[in-house]
C-alpha positions in Angstrom: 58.0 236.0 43.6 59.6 238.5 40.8 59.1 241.1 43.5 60.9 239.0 46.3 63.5 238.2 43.7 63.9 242.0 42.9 64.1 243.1 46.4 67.2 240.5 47.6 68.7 241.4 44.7 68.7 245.1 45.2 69.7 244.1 49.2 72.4 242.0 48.0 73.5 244.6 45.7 73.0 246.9 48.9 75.5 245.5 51.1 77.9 244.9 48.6 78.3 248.9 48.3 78.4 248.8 51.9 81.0 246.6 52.2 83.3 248.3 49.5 82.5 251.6 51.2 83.5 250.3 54.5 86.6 248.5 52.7 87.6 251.8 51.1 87.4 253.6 54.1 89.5 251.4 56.1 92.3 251.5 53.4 92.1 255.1 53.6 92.0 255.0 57.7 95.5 252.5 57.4 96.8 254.8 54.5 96.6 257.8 56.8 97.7 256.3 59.7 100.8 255.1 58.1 101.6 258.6 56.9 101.4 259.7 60.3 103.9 256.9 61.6 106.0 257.7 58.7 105.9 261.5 59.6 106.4 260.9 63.3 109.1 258.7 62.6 110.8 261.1 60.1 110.2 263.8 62.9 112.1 261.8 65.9 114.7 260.7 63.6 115.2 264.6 63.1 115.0 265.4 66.6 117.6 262.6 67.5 119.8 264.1 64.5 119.3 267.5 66.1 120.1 266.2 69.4 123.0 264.4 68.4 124.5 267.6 66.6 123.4 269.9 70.0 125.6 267.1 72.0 128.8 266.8 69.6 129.1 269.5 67.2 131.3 268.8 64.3 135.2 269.7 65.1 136.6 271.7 62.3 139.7 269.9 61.0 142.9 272.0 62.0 146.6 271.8 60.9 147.1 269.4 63.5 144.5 266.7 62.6 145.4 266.9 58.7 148.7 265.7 59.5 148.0 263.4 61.9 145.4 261.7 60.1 147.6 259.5 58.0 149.1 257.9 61.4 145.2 257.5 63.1 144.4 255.7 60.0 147.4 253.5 60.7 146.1 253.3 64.5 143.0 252.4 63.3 143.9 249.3 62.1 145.5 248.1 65.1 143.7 250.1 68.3 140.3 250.6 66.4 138.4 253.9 66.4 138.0 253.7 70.2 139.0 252.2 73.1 137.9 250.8 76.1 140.5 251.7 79.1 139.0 249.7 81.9 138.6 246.0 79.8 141.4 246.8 76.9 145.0 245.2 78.0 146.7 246.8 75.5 146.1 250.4 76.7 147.1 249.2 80.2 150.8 248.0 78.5 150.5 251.2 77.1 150.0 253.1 80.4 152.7 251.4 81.6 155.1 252.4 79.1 154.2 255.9 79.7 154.7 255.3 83.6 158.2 254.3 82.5 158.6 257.6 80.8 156.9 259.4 83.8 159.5 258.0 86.0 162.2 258.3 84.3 161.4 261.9 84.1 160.3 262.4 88.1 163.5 260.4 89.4 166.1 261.7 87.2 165.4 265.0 86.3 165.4 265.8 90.4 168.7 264.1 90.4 170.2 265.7 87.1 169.5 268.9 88.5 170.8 268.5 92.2 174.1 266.6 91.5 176.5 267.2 89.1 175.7 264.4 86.2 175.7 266.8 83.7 179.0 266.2 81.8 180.4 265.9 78.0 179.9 262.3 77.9 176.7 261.9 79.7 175.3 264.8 77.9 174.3 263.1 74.6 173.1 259.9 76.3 170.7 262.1 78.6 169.5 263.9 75.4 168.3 260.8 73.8 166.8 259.5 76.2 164.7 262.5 77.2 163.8 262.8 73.6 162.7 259.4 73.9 160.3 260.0 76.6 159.0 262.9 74.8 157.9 260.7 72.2 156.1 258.4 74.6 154.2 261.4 75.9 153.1 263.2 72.2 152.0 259.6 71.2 150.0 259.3 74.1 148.6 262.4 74.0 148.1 262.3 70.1 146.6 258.9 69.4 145.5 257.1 72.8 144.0 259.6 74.9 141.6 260.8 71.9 140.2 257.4 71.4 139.0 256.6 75.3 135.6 255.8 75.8 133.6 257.3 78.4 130.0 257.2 79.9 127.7 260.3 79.5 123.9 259.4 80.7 124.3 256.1 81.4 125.5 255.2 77.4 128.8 254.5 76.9 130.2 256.7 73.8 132.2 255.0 71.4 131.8 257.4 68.8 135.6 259.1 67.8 134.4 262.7 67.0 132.8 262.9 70.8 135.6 261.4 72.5 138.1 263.7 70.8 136.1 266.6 71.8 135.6 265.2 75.2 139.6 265.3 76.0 140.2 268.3 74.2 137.4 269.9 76.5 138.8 268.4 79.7 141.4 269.6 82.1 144.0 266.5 81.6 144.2 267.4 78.1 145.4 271.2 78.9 148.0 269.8 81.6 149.1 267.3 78.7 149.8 269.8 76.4 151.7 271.9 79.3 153.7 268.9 80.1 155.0 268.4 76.4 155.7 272.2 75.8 159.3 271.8 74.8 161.0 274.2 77.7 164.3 272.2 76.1 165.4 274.6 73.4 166.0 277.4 76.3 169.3 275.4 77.0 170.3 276.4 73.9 170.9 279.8 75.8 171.1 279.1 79.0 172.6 275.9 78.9 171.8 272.2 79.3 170.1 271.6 82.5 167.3 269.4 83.3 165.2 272.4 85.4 163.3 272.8 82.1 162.1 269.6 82.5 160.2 270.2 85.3 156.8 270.7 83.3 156.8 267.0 82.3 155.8 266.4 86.2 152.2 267.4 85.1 151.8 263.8 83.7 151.1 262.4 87.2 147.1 261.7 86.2 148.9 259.0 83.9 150.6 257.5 86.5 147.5 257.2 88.9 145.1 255.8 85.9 147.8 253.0 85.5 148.2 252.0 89.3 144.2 251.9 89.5 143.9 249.9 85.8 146.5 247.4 87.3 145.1 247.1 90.6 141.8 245.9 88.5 143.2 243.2 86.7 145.6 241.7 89.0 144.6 238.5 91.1 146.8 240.1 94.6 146.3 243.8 94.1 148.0 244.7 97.5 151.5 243.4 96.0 151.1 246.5 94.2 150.0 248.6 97.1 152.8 247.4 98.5 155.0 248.3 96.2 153.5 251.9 95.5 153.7 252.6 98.9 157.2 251.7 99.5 158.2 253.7 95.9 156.4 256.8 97.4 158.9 256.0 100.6 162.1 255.8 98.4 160.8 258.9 96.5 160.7 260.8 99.5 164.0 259.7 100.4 165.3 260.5 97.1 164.2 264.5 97.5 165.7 264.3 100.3 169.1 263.2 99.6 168.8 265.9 96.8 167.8 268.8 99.0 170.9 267.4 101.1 173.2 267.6 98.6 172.3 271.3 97.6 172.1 272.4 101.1 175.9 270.6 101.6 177.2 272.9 98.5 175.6 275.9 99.8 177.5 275.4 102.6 180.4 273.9 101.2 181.4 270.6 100.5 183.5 269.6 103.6 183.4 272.8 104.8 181.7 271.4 108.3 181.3 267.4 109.6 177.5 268.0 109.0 177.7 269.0 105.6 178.8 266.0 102.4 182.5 265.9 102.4 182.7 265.0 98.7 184.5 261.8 98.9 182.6 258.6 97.2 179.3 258.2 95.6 177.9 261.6 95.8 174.3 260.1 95.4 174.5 257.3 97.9 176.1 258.9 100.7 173.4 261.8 100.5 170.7 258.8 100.2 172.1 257.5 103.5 172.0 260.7 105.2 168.7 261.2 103.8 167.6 257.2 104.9 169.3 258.2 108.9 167.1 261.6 109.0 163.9 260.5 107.6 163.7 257.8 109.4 164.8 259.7 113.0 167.4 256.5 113.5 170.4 259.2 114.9 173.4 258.6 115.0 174.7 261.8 112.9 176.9 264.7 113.1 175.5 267.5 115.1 174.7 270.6 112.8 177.0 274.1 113.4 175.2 276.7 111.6 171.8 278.1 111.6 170.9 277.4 108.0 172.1 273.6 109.1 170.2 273.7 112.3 167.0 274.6 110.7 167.6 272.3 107.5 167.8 269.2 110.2 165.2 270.4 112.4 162.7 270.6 109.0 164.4 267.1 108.4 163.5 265.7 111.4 159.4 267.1 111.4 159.3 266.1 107.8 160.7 262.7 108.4 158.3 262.0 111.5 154.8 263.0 109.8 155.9 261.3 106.4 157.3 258.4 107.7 154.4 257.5 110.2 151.5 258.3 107.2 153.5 255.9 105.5 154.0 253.3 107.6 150.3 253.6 108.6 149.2 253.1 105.0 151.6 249.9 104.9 149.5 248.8 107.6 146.3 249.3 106.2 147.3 248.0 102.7 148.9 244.8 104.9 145.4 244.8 106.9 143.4 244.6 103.7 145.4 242.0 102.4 145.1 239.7 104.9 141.3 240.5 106.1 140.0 237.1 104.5 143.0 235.2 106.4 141.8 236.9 109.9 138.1 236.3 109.6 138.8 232.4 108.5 140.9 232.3 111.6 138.1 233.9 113.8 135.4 231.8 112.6 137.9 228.5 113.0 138.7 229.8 116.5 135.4 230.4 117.3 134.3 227.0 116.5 137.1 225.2 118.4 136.2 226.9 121.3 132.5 225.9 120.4 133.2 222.3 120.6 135.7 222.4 123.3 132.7 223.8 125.6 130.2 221.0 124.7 132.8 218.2 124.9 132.8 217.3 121.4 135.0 213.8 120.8 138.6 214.4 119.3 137.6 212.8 116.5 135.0 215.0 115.0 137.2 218.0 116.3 139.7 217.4 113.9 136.7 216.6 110.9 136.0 219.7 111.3 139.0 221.1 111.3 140.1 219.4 108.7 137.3 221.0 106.8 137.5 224.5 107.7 141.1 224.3 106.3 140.4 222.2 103.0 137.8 224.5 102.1 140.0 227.9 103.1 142.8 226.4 100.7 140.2 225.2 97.7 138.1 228.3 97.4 140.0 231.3 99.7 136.4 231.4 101.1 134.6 229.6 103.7 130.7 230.5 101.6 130.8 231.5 98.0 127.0 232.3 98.6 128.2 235.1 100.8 130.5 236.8 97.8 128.3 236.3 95.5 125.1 237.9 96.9 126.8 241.0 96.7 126.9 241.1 93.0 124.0 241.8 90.5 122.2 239.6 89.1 123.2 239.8 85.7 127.2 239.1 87.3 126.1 236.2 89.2 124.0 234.5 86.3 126.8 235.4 83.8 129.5 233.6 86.6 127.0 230.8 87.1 126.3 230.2 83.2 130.3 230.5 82.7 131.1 227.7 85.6 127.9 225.1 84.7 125.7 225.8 82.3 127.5 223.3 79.7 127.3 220.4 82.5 123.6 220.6 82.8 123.0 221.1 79.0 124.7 217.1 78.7 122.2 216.1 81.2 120.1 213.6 79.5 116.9 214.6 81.9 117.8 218.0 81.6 117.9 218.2 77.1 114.9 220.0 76.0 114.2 221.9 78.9 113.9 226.3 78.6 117.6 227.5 78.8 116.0 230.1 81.0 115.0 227.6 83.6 118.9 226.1 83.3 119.7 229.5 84.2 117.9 229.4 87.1 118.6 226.5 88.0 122.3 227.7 88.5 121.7 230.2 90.1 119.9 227.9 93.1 123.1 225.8 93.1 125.1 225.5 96.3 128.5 224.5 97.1 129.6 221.5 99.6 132.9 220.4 100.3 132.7 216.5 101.8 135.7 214.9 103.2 136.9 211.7 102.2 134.8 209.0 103.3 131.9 211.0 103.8 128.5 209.9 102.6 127.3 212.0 100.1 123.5 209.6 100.2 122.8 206.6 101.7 120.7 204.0 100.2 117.0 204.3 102.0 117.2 208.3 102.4 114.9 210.4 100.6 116.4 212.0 98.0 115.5 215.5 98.3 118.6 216.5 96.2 120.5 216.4 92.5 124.6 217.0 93.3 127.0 217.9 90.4 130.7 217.0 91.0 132.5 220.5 90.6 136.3 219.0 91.8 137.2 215.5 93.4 135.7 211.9 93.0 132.6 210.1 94.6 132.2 206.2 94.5 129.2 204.3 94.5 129.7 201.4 97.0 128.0 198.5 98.8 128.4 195.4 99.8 129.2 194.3 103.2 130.7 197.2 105.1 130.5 199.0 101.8 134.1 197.4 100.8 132.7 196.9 97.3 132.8 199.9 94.7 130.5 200.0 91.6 131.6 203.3 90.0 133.4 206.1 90.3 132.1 209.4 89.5 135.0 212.3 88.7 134.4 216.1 88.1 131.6 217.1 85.6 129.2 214.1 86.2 126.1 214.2 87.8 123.8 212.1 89.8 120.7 212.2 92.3 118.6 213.6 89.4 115.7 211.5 89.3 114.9 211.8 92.7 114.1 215.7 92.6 111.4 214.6 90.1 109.9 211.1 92.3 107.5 211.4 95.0 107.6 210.0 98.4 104.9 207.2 97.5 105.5 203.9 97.3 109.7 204.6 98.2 109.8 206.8 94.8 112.4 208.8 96.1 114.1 206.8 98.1 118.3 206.8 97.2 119.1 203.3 95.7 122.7 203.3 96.6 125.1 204.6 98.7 127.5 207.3 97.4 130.8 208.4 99.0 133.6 210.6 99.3 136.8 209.1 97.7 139.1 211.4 98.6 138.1 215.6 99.1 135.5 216.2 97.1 133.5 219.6 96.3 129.9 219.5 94.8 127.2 221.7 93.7 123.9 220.8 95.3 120.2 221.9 94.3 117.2 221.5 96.2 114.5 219.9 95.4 112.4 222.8 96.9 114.4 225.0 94.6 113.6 223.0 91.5 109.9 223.5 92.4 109.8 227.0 92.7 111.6 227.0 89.5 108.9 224.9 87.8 105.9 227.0 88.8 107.2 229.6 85.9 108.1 226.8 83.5 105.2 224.3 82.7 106.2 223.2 79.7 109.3 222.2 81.4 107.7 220.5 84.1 105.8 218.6 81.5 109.3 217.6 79.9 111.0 216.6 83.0 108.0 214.3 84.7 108.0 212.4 81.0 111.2 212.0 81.3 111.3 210.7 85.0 108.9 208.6 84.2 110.9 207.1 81.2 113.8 206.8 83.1 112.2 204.9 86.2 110.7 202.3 83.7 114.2 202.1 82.4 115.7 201.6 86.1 112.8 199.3 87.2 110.4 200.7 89.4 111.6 201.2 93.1 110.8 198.3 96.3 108.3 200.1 98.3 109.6 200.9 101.8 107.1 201.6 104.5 107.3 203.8 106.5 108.0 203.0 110.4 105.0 204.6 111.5 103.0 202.4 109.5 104.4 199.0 110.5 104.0 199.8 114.0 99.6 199.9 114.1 97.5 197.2 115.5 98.9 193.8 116.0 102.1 194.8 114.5 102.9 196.6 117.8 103.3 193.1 119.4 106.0 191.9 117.2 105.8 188.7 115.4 104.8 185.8 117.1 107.9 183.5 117.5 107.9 180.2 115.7 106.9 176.9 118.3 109.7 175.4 120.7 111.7 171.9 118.7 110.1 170.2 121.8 106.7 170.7 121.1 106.7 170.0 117.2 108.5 167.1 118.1 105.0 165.8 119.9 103.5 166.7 116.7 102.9 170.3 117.0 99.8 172.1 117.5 98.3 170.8 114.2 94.9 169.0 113.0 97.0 165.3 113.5 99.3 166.2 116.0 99.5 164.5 119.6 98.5 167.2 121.2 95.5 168.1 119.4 93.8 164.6 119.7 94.1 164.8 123.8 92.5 168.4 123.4 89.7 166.8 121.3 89.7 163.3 123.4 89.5 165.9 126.5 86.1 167.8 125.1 84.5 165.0 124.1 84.9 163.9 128.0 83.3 166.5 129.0 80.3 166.4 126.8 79.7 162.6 127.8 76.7 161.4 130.1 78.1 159.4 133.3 75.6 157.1 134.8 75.7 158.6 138.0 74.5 162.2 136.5 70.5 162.7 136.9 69.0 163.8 133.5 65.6 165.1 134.2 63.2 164.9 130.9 60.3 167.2 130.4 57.9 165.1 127.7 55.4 166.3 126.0 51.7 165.4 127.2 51.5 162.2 124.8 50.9 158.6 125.2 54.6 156.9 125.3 54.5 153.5 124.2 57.0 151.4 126.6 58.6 150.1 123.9 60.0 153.8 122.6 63.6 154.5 122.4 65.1 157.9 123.7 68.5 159.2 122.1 69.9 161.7 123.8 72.1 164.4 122.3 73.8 166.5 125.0 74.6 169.7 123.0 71.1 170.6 122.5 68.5 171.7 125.4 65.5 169.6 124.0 65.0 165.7 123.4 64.3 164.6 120.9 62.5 160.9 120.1 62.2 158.7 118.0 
């Protein structure tokens, strides 16, 4: 026993040097293997470091930055470090401001040089103001354009060291710094003239980057394809009534009836010349000279090729415009022409069209389904969370449920535009739906001729919910009420097919929602079974009912046990059954002595006698 004792003890003793061996060894396995996450993690951080410093090396600070610092850290403040130029409205007023400037530089520089505007008194005004577009440009240049974001690899880069090296490294930022290279103190020497504004025509990219940033936020871009297109018209004119105006003073002012005469607006009566030749309408003088014979004949070329590009862009830009109004007309067209072949009645002819231009003027779309496929996913869900989302989160049947599965759910949901006095359900139809009510009303009515309404249901409620959850048993999903159109009324509709492919990837969910149907059927009372037609039409049942007896008959006492007619049934059997003296009964007696004096009874509805 001492020996047993000894030898579990030293076992014991055993594995307990085992187990702290294995225990120190795994600490020392978890130990190293955290030193080698730390180190690989201390590696990558250096590569990314590396990587980041290979990408955007540091910019050495120059002249220029030190003394523009104080005004970035001002800018700061109110732009932030960067900015995003597709999403940010503030660049876009921006942008336009330096459109202003562009303009003002394109337009009147041209005209400053051709015409004779440069005088004593105008001279300071034009100063200012071209000091003034200056500005705009150097602040542009200085404190906006450094701070765009931009997308390198997929990332966008919002650091400010990277997108400061980014536009000095680009090709707009060396024809920004040629437009602002001040050409102006030349007049100084040569005189006041606007041809040394010329370079500031390099700031067209700002113009461009403005008409697309406004065509992306505006709700009817082609008003400003419009109006672009017809600017680039009057533009051309305006060169044109310039270069007309040079060409007249070359010549002479007066000097022949083709050439400007001098007399009036200078600027409007070349822009009518120019507006007369461009255009090709005729009706002008006839050009003497050869240098006035080839001007007009360059005119008239010109005017043909950049009128008809022009026009032809209108059209497009017009085309574009109006492409949703042309298909909705096709498609109503088509239609029409649909019912008019298969004799449709009036009446449902002008449903429909009714319809078709209710649903044009709500939505400017005849499916939303067919726009919104188009997009990604991640668009469509964010539209669909943004329209309904907080509608089905008030949804008593719908509280608890996966917001992912809501999500879904939206995404499933279709749009219907029912015209007043449509049914939306009647009562007895399986309810194979759940409707939201996005714009209009819907009553709940019955009675006779459904004159009598219950409710009214306005935008944002919902109803038809329980039935996507009831089965066809026993009526379970059977509509308990009719629902109607009150006036035009647009809903969102999901399917009941939908909601179960939903469920498949949410059972917890679908555990949530039947408890809750099932609540909320005990609360409504449990629904009257309707059968079926199929099944009340088996057996017997195809006969009908049998109809109830004639007033004649029950007034003899009817067909039952006391009636009049049932005792002469009876009285008529028993008849029957009775023995008449004149029928021969022939007896077949056992081989027995028969006292004379025995008495036969005989029963007719048995074969055998019997005696007493």
């Amino acid at each position: 026993e001492v020996e047993r004792i000894k030898r579990e003890e030293a076992e014991q003793k055993k594995k307990e040097e085992d187990a702290k061996k294995a225990a120190a060894k795994k600490e020392k396995e978890e130990k190293e293997k955290k030193e080698k996450e730390e180190k690989l993690k201390a590696e990558k951080e250096k590569a990314d470091k590396e990587a980041a410093e290979a990408i955007c090396p540091k910019i050495k600070c120059t002249c220029i930055d030190t003394l523009l610092k104080p005004f970035e850290d001002k800018m700061d403040a109110y732009l932030g470090t960067t900015i995003d130029p597709f999403t940010d409205r503030r660049y876009i007023k921006w942008l336009s401001v330096v459109t202003i400037a562009f303009n003002y530089n394109v337009w009147l520089a041209t005209a400053r040089l051709c015409f004779p505007y440069h005088t004593p008194v105008t001279v300071p005004f034009w100063i200012f103001f071209d000091i003034l577009a200056d500005l705009v440009n150097i602040i542009d240049i200085t404190m906006f354009q450094p701070r765009l974001q931009f997308v390198k690899a997929g990332d966008i880069i919002k650091d400010r060291i990277m997108a400061k090296r980014r536009y000095r490294e680009s090709a707009r930022f060396q024809t920004d710094l040629i437009s602002i290279i001040p050409f102006d103190l030349l007049c100084f020497h040569f005189g006041f003239t606007s041809i040394f504004r010329i370079n500031r025509f390099m700031r067209y990219q700002s113009f461009f980057e403005f008409s697309d940033r406004l065509e992306s936020i505006m709700a009817k871009a082609y008003i400003w394809r419009v109006g672009r297109t017809t600017g680039y018209l009057l533009f051309c004119l305006h060169l044109n009534s310039c270069l007309y105006y040079v060409a007249s003073e070359y010549e002479g002012l007066g000097s022949t009836k083709w050439t400007y005469d001098g007399k009036g607006n200078a600027y409007l009566r070349c822009y009518y010349f120019a507006t007369r030749t461009l255009i090709t309408i005729g009706g002008l003088p006839e050009p003497h000279t050869l240098f006035e014979i080839i001007f007009q004949l360059v005119n008239f070329f010109t005017g043909v090729f950049v009128f008809s590009s022009l026009i032809g862009q209108m059209r497009d830009v017009i085309g574009a415009a109006t492409a949703g109004q042309t298909y909705f007309r096709a498609s109503m067209d088509a239609c029409v022409a649909y019912m008019n072949t298969y004799t449709i009645p009036k009446l449902v002819q002008n449903r429909v069209r009714t319809w078709y231009n209710y649903t044009w003027d709500s939505q400017g779309m005849l499916d939303e389904f067919e726009l919104l496929e188009k997009m990604p996913l991640v668009m469509r869900t964010a539209i669909a969370v943004d329209i309904n989302l907080a509608t089905f989160q008030k949804i008593d049947l719908f509280k608890g449920c996966d917001n992912q599965m809501l999500v879904d759910m939206l995404l499933r949901l279709k749009s219907i535009v029912y015209l007043p006095g449509d049914f939306v359900c009647k009562k007895g139809d399986i309810g194979r739906e759940m409707y939201i009510i996005k714009a209009g009303e819907v009553q709940v009515i019955g009675g006779p001729d459904n004159k009598i309404v219950f409710v009214t249901l306005k935008a944002g409620c919902v109803f038809g919910e329980i039935s996507l959850l009831q089965s066809a048993k026993d009526g379970g999903n059977r509509r308990t009420a009719n629902v109607a159109a009150h006036g035009f009324a647009n809903l969102f509709v999901l399917d009941k097919k939908d909601l179960n492919d939903i469920l498949v990837h949410y059972p917890e969910s679908q555990k949530v929602l039947a408890r809750k149907g099932r609540k909320l059927m005990k609360a409504k009372g449990k629904a009257a079974p309707v059968k079926d037609e199929g099944e009340k039409k088996k057996g017997l049942a195809m006969f009908g009912q049998k109809p109830p007896t004639p007033k004649m008959l029950r007034a003899f006492g009817g067909f039952g046990k006391g009636g009049l007619l049932e005792k002469l049934r009876q009285q008529k059997k028993r008849t029957e059954n009775s023995i008449h003296p004149s029928h021969h009964i022939h007896l077949q007696l056992p081989k027995t002595s028969i006292n004379p004096s025995t008495h036969f009874v005989i029963y007719p509805s048995i074969s055998s006698s019997i005696y007493e």
